[in-house]
Structure formats: C-alpha cells, structure tokens
MARKE-838710 format. One record per residue: residue in three letters; x, y, z of N, C-alpha, C in turn. Coordinates in steps of 0.1 Angstrom, whole numbers, plus 2048, in hexadecimal, padded with zeros to 3 digits. Layout:
ALAXYZXYZXYZ...
//
This chain:
UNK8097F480080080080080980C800UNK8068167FA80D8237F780D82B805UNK81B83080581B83A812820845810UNK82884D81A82585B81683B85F816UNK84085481384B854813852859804UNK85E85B80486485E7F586A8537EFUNK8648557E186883F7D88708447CFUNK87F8427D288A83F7C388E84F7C1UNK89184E7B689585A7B388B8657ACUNK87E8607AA8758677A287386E7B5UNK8748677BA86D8717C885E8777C6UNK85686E7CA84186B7C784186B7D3UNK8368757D68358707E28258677E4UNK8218637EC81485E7EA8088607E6UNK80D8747EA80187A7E980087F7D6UNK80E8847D68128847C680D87C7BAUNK81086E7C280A8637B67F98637B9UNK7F58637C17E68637C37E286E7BAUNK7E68787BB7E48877B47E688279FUNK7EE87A7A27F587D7947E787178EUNK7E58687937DD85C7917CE866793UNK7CB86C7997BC8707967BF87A787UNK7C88817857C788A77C7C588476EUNK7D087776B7CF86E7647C586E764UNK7BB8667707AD85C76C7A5867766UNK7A387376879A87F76579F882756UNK7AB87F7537AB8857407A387973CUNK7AB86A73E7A785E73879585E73CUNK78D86474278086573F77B86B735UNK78387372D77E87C727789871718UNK78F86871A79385D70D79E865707UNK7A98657147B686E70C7BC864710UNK7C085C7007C88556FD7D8851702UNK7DC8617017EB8627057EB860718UNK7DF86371E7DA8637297DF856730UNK7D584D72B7D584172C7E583872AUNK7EC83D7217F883872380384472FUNK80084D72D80B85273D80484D747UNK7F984974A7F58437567F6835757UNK7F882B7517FD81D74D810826754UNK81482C74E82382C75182483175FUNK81683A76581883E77381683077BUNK80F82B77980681E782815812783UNK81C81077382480777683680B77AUNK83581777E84082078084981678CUNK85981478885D80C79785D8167A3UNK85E8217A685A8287B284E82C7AFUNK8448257B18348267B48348247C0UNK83A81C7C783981C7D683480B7D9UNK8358087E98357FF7EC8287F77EAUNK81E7F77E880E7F37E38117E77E1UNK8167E07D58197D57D481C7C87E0UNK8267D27EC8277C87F381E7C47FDUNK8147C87FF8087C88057FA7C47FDUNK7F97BE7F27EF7C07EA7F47B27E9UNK7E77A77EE7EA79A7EA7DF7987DCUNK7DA7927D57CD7907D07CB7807D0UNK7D077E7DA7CC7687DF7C276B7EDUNK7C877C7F57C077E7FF7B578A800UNK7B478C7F47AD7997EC7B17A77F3UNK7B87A77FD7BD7B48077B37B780FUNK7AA7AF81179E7B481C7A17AF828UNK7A67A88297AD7A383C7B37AE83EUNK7BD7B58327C97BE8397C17CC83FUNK7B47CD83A7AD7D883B7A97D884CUNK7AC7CE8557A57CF8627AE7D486BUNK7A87D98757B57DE87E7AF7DE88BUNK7B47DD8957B17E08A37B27EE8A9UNK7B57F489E7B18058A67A28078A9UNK7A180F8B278F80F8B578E81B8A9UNK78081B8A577C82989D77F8398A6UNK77D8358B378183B8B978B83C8BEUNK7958438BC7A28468BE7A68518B9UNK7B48548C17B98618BB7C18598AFUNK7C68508AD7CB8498A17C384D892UNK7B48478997AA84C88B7AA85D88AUNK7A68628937A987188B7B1875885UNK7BF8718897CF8718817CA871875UNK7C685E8717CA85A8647BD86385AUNK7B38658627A786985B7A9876857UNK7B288285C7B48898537C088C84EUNK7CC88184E7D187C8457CC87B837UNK7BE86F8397B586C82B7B487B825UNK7B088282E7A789182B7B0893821UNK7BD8958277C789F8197C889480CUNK7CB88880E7CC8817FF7C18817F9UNK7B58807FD7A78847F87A488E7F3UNK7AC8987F77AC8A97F07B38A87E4UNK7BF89F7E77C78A57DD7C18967D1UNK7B78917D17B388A7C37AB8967C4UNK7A489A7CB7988A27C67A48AF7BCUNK7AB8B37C17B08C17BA7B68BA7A9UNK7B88AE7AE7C18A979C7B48A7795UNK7A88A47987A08A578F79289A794UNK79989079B78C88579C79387979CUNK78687079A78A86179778186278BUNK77E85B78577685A77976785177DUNK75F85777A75684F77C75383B774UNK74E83577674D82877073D82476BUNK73F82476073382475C72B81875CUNK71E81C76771381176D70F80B75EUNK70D7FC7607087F37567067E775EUNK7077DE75A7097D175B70E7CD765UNK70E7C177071B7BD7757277BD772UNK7327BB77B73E7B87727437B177DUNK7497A577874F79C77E75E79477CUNK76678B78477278A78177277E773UNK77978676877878075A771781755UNK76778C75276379674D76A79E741UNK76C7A273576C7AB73175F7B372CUNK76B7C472C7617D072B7637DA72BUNK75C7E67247637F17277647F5730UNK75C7F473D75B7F97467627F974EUNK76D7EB7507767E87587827F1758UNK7867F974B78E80474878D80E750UNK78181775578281F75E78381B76AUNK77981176A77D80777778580877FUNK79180377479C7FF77C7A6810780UNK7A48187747AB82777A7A282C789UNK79182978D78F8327967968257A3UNK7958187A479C8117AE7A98157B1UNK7B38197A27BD81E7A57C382E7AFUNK7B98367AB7B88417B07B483F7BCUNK7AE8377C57AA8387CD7B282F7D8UNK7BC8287D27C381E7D97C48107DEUNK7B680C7D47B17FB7D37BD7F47C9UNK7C27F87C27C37F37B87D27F47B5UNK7DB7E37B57E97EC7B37F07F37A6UNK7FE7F37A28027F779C8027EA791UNK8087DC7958077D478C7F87CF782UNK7EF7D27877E57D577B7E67DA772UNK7ED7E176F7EA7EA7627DE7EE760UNK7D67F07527D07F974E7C87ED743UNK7BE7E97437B77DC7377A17DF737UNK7A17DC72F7937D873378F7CD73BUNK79C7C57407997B37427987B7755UNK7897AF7587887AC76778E7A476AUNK79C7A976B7A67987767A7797782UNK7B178F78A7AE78D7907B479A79BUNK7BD7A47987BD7AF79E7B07B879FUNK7AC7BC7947A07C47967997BD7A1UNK7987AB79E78A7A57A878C7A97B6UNK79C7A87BC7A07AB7CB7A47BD7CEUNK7A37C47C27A07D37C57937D67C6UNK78D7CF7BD77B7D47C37767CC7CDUNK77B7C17D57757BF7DE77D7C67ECUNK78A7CE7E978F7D67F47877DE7F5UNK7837E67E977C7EE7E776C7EF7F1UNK7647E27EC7567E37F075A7DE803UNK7657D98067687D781A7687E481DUNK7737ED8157707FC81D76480181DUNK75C7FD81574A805810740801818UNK7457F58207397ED8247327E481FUNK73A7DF8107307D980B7377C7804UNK72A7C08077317B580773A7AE7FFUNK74A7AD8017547AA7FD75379F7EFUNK74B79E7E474B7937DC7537967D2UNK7587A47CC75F7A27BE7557A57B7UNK7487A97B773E7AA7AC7377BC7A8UNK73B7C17A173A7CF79D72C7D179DUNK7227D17A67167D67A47107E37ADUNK7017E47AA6FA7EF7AE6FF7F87B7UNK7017EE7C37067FB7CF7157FE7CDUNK71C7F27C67307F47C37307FD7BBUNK7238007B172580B7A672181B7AFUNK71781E7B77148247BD72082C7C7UNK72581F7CD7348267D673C82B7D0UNK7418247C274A8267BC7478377B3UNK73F83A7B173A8447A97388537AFUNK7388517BF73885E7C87448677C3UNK7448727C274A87B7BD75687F7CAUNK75F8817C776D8837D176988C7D6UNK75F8967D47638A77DF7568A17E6UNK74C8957E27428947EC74A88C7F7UNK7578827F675A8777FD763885807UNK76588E7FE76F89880A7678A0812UNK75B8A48137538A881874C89D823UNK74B89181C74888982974E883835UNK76388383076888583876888F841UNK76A89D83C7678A784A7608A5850UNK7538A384E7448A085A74C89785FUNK75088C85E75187F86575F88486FUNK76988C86777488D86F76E88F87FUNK76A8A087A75D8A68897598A0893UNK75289588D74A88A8977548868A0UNK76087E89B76B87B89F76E8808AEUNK77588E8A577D8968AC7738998BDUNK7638988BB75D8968C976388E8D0UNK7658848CA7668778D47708738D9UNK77F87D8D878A87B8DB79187C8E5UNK78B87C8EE78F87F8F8791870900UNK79387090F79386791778785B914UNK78285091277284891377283F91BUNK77D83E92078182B92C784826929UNK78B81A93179281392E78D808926UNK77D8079287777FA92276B801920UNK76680390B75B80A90B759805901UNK74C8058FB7417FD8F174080A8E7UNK7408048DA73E8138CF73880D8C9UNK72B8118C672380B8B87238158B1UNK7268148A672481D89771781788FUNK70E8248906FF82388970181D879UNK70782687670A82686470D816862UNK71781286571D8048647177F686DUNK70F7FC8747037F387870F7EB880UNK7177EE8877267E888F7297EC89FUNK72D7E18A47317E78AF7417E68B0UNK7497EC8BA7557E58BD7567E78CFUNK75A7D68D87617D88E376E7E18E2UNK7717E78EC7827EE8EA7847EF8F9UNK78F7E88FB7997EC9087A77F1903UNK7A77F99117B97FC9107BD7FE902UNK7B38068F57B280D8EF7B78038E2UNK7B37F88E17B47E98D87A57E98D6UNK79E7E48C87937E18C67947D08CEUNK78C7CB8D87917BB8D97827B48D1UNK7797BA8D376C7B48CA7647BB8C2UNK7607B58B67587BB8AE7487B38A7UNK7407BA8A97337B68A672E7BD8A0UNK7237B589071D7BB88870E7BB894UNK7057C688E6FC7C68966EE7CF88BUNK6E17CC88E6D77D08896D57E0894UNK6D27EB8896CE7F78926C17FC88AUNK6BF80A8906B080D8876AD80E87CUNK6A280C87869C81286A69F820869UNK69C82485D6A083285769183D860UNK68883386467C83C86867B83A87DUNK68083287F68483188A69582C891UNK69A83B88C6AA8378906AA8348A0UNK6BC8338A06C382C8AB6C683C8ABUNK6C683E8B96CA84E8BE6DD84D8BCUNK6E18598BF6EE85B8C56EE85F8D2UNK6F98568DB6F785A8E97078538EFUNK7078598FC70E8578FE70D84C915UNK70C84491970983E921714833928UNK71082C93271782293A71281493DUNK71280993470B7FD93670A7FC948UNK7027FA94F7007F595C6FD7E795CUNK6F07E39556EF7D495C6ED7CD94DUNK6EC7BF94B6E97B69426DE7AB948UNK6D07AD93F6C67A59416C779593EUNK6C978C9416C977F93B6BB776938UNK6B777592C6AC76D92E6A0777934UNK6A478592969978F92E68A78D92AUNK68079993567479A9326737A3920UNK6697A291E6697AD9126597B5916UNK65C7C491964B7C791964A7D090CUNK63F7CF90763B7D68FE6327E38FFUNK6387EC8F86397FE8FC6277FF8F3UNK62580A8FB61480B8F561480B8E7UNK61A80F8DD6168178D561A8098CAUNK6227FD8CF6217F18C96177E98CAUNK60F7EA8D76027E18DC5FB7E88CFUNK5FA7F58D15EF7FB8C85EF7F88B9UNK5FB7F98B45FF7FD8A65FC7EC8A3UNK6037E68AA6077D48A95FE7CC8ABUNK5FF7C88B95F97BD8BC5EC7C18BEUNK5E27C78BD5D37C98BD5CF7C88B1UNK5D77C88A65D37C58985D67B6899UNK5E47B289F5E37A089A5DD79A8A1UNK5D77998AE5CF7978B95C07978B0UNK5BD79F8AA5AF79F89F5AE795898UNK5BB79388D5BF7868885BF77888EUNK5C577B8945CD76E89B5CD76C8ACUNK5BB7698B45C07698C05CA75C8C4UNK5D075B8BF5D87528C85E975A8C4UNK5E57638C35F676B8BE60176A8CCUNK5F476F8D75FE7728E26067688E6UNK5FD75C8E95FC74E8EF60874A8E9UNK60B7498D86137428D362474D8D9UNK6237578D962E75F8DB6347628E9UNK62E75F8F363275B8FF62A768908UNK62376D8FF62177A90561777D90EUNK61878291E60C782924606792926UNK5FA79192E5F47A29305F67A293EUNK5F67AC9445F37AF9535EE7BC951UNK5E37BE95E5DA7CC95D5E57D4968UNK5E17E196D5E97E99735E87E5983UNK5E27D99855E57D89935EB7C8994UNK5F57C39886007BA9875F67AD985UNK5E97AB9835E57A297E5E079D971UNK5E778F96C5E27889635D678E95BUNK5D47939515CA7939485CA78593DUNK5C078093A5C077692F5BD77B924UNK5C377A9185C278090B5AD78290AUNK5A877690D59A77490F59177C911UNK59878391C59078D9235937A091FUNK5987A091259E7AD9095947B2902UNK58D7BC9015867BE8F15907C38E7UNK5987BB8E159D7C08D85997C98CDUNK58B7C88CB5837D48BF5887DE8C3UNK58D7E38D058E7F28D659F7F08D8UNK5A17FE8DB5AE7FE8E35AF7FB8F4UNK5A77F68F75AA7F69005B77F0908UNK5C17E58FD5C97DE9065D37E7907UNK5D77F29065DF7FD9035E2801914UNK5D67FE91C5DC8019285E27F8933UNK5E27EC92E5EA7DC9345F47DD92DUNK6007D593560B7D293660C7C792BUNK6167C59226197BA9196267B291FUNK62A7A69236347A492463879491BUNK64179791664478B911651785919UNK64E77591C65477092666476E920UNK66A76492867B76492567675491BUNK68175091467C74890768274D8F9UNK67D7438F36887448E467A74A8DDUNK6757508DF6687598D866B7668DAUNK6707658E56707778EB67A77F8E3UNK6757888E267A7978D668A7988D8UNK6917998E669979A8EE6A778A8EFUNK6A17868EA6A67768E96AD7718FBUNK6BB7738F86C576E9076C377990EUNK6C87859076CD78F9136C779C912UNK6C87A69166C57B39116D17BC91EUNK6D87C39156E47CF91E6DC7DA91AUNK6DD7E292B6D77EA9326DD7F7930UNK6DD80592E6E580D9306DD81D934UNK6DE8269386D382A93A6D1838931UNK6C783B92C6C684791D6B984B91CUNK6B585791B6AC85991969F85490BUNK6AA84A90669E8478F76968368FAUNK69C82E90169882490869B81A8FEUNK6A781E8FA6B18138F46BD80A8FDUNK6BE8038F86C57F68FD6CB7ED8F1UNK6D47E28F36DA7DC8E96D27CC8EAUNK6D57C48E76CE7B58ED6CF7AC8E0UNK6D079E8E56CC7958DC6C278F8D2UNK6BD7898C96B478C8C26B177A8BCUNK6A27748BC6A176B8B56A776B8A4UNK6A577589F6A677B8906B577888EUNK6BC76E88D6CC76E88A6CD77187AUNK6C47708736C576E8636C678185DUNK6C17868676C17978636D279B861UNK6D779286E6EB79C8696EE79585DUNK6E878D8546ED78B8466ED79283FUNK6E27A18406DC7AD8366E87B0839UNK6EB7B98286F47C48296ED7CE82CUNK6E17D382D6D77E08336D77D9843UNK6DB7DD84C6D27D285E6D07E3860UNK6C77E68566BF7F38606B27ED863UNK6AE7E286D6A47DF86C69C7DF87BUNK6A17E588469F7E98906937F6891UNK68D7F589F68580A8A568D80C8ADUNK69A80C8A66A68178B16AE80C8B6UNK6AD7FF8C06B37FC8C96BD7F48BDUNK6C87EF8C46D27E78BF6D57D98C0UNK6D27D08B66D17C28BA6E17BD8B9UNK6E67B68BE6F57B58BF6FB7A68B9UNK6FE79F8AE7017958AC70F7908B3UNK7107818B771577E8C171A7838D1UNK70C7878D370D7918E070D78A8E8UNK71277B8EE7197758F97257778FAUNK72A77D8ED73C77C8F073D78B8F7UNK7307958F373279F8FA72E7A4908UNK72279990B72079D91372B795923UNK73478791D73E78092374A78B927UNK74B79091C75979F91D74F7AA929UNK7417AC92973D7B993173E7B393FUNK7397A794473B7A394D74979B955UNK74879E94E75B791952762798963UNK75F7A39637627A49737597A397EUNK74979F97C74679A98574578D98AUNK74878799374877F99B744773997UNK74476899473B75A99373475E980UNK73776A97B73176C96E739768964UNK74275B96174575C95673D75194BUNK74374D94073C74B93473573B936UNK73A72F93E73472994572372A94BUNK72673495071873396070F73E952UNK71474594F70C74D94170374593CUNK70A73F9377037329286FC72C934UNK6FE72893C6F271A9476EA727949UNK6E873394C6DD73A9526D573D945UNK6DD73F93A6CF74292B6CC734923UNK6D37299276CC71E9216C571992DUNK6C471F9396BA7149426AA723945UNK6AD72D9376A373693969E73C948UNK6A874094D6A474195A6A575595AUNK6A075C95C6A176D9616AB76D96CUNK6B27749636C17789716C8787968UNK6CB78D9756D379D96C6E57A0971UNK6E77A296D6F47A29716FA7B1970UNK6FB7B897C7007C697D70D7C997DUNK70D7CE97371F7D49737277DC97FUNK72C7D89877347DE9947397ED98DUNK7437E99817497F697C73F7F896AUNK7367FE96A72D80595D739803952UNK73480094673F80393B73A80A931UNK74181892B73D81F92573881B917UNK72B81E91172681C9027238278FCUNK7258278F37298358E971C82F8DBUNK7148368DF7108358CC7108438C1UNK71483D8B871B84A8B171984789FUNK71A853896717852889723854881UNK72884A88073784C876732848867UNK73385285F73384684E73F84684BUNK74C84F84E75484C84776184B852UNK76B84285877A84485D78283A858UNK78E83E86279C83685D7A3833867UNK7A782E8687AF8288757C082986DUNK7BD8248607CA8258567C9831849UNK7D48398457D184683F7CA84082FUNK7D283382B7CF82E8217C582681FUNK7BF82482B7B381D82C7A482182EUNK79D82782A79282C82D78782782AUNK78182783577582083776682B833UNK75C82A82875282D82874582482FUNK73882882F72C82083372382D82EUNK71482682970C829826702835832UNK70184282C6FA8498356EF848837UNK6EC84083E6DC83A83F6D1843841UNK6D384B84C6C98568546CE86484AUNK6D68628406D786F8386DE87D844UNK6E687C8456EB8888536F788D84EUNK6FD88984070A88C83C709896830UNK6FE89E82E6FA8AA8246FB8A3817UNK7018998116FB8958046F3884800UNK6EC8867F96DE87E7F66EE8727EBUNK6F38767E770086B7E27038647EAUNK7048657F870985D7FF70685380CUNK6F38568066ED84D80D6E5840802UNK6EB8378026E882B7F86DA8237F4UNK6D48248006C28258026BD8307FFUNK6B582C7FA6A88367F369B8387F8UNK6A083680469183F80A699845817UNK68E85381869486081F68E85A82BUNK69386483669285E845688867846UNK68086384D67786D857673872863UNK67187B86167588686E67787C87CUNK68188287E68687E88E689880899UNK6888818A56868918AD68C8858BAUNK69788D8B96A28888C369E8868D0UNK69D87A8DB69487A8E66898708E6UNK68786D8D667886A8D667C8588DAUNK6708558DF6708498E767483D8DCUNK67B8358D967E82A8D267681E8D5UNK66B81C8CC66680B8CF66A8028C6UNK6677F48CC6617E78C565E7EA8B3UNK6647E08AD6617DE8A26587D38A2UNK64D7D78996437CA8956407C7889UNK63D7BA8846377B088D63C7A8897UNK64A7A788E65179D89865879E8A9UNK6527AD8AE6547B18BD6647B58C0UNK66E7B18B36797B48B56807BF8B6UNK68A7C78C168C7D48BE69B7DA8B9
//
C-alpha cells in the first residue's frame, strides 16, 4: 500500500502519485488516448511505491483492511484527516472517473467498462500498480473491487453491481465533504471514554468491545428503521437481564396486537404473552373486548422463552429514549446488508460473548453458570459493580489507517447529500427524545 514516503529517484510522493493518477483518470474520461498511455506508464512506474507488497489477490486484501484500533481514537482522527488531505488532493487533480452503470461485471468478464473501472480503483487505492490498464475483469480488478466494496460496507463478492456502481460513482468533493462531517463527530469523542466501553455505530449497523484502547470484540448488530431510528447518546450499562420479561409499550398493544387478537384469538396464547390489569392481576385474553381499545390500559408481558421478542438477554443502560441492546429470536436478519430493521433499540449478534466480556468481574458470573441460567430459562439480572460506558454514535465515514478508508451508507440522511444515502426512501420526521417502541408484528425491538 502507498505511503507518504520518497520512491527512487523520481521522488513521488504518495500524495503526488494519487494526484497524478486522478488527473490521468479525468482526461482518459474524456478518451485521451495519449492519456491512457502516461497513466499505464504512471501505474507501472518502478518508484510507484510499496502497494505491491501488501496487495495479495489469493487474499483479496480484505483481511488486511481490519484493525484493532477502536473508531474511536485519537489514532482515527490522525489518520482521518490524513484521508482528508489525499482526498483533496484527487479532488483538486480532477476526480476519479466515473464508471458507467450497466450490467454486472464480473471476474472474466470482458468490457468497456472495466477500463474506467480499473483507473477509478486505481485513484482511489484499491487497485495496484501491476494491473495495468485492459478491459479484462481479472483477477486483480476481482480483489480491488472486493477491497473496495469491505471499505463501503458492502458484501465482499467481486461482483460490480447496483449499490458497487452507486459507491463507486459518488463524486470526490461529496466523499471530501463527508469526511469533514464525520472528522467533527470524531473530534467530540476524543477525549478520555474508559477503560472498557461499548461503541455502536448506527450507520454500520456495528458495535465494537474496546479496552485499554484495543478493539477486543466486534458485533454486527440490527438498529432502527429510517422511520424509527436508534438515538445518539451517550450512557453506562448497569445491569444485564437474563431470560428477560418483554412488556409491550401502549402504542404496540394498539397499533399491533388489537388488530391480530381480531384475527387470530389465540395470537397471545401461542406467543407467551400474558395481560394483567393495574392492580397486578391475571386478565384472560377471554375477558377483553377487543372491538374497542380498551386493552390499551393492561399490561402486556411476554414471558422468558424462545418466543419472546428479547430472546436470552436484554443490557440495561439508562437514556431517556427507552432503548436498550438485547438478544433476538430473528438470527436470519444479520445476514441483510440493510439490518435497519429495528424502532430504535439494538439487537446484538452473538451477544453472549458480549455480554461474558460485560460481566466477567462479577463474582460466580462467568460463561459457564451464564449458559445453565439462559438454557434452564430461569429470570436472573446481573448488576454491574463497575457500569461500563456505551457510546452510540453516527459515523458513515473513518479510518483508523490514512490509506484505508472506510465508508457506510447514510441511512437517516444527516450528512447533507442525498448521493450518499443508498436507500431510497427519506426518513421521517424525528424528534429527538421521542419514546422508541417494539417493532411489529413480530414484537421484536
């Protein structure tokens, strides 16, 4: 990968050759012949720089893309506006060239398309020097575009479609503009956070464990819809629910279950779900008029069980929007490349390993006595002696490495351009505070 050192005697610096490679890709859009060959002689230049030795295509370069820096770090603000200035300076040489949407394109493929292709991966630093310049999808282009779609968020296959054309096609002063916002956000959070703190990033639908300023765990995770986001806040997990209750917030009884209860009286029965009136007694579904609203003023509780919304666990933290993180029957949702499928709260895939790391200093709590308390379904909470700070926060774009830069899709639209949110439908209105429920039908939040 290219650094910011001096190569040979031509003396390039990294920022130089970046500069020189977008200017290239911006004539050769416009089919300048002579173009196309000084940039073939830039790309295969022997001081091009080190890229080569880091650029496997047996391991497509997306392992090398991981790192244990937290997003949060003073490391990441370093390298992120590091990016800032190499990002400026393609924007000042001219661009990347756009790629023109068609068809798939795939490895052994020929096409014209692969021609600009391969100049905007090069400008951008997917792509190495030994490629050259062809219409042929080989097997470099295949492991530059899948470096490409890991930094984007998007699933690693090598296959040039809709959303790879979409990423690929944002214009350099919009990606420099979305760095600044993002630097910003950053630069908040730089300060001291603890020794041991939870960061979920909305955009990337991700969390990361970090101690002692090492990412040690990482979890993909479902967050809100575009119409019921996941707030930004800042809190201290206190306790972890095991084998929690689930109650259901009025405005779900109403909206939800008084319509499927019409359909289907045996909805509750099958889902574990009981009533209680306001003086803690038993109601029987039996005795409800459902034609009316009336069950709006009973209590919903769905018991502990492989039905419940909440699955094993639910972590506690305390916030004004009445969000929480928790486990989820729904395992098949972290396979979406969209997991905006939440009303705000955060479902956490393999959230035993996290919740094993939250607890690990108290007493008799380790991963043993865990597993016997959520497979023998029993209600138990486990309070954290020392709170561990959780951060939720809206990153679409950082870096932990200057050369490495990570985008994600702006889901909730918060980064001033409509280019850089990849879904097509607008958020609506959302008023910070506002209470977070249950998603229905399936009671999950």
């Amino acid at each position: 990968m290219l650094n910011d050192k001096r190569f040979g005697s031509g003396r390039m610096s990294r920022r130089q050759f970046v500069a020189g490679v977008a200017a290239m890709g911006a004539t050769l859009a416009s089919g300048g012949a002579m173009a196309q060959e000084a940039l073939s002689d830039l790309l295969m230049a022997p001081d091009r720089g080190n890229w080569d030795d880091q650029f496997d295509t047996r391991s497509t370069g997306v392992a090398k893309l991981d790192s244990n820096t937290p997003v949060f770090s003073q490391t990441t603000v370093a390298s992120l506006s590091e990016a800032i200035q190499n990002y400026r300076s393609i924007m000042m040489a001219g661009g990347w060239p756009s790629v023109p949407e068609g068809g798939k394109l795939r490895l052994g493929m020929e096409d014209a398309a692969v021609g600009p292709l391969r100049q905007r991966l090069a400008v951008s630093g997917d792509l190495p020097r030994s490629a050259g310049m062809s219409n042929s999808f080989d097997t470099y282009v295949d492991a530059a575009v899948k470096r490409f779609q890991a930094r984007h968020g998007l699933p690693a296959d090598g296959v040039v479609a809709d959303m790879t054309y979409k990423a690929l096609n944002v214009p350099v002063d919009v990606r420099v503009g979305q760095l600044q916002t993002n630097l910003v956000r950053l630069q908040s959070m730089n300060g001291f956070l603890g020794n041991r703190f939870v960061m979920v990033n909305v955009p990337a639908a991700a969390l990361e464990a970090v101690e002692n300023g090492r990412v040690v765990q990482r979890h993909i995770a479902i967050v809100g819809k575009i119409d019921r986001q996941t707030p930004i806040l800042n809190s201290k997990i206190t306790n972890l629910n095991l084998n929690p209750y689930w109650h259901a917030p009025a405005s779900i009884v109403e909206k939800d279950i008084i319509p499927l209860m019409r359909k289907d009286p045996t909805y509750l029965s099958r889902n574990d779900i009981k009533i209680f009136g306001p003086g803690g007694q038993e109601i029987p579904p039996t005795a409800v008029d459902w034609n009316t609203n009336e069950a709006v003023k009973y209590l919903f509780r769905q018991e502990p069980g492989k039905n419940n919304a909440m699955a094993s666990v639910k972590i506690n933290f305390p916030n004004p929007f009445n969000t929480y993180m928790h486990d989820t029957p729904q395992q098949s949702l972290f396979s979406k490349l969209m997991r905006f499928e939440s009303s705000g709260c955060v479902r956490v895939q393999n959230v035993r390993d996290l919740i094993v790391w939250l607890a690990r200093d108290e007493p008799g709590w380790d991963r043993q006595h865990i597993e016997q308390i959520i497979a023998a379904r029993q209600r138990q909470d486990i309070n954290l002696s020392t709170p561990v700070p959780v951060y939720f926060t809206y990153l679409t774009a950082w870096a932990t490495d200057p050369n490495v830069v990570q985008f994600r899709d702006d889901i909730y639209h918060r980064d001033g351009s409509e280019q850089l949110a990849m879904n097509d439908v607008a958020p609506q209105a959302y008023q910070p505070g506002e209470q977070v429920q249950t998603q229905a039908p399936d009671l999950a939040n």
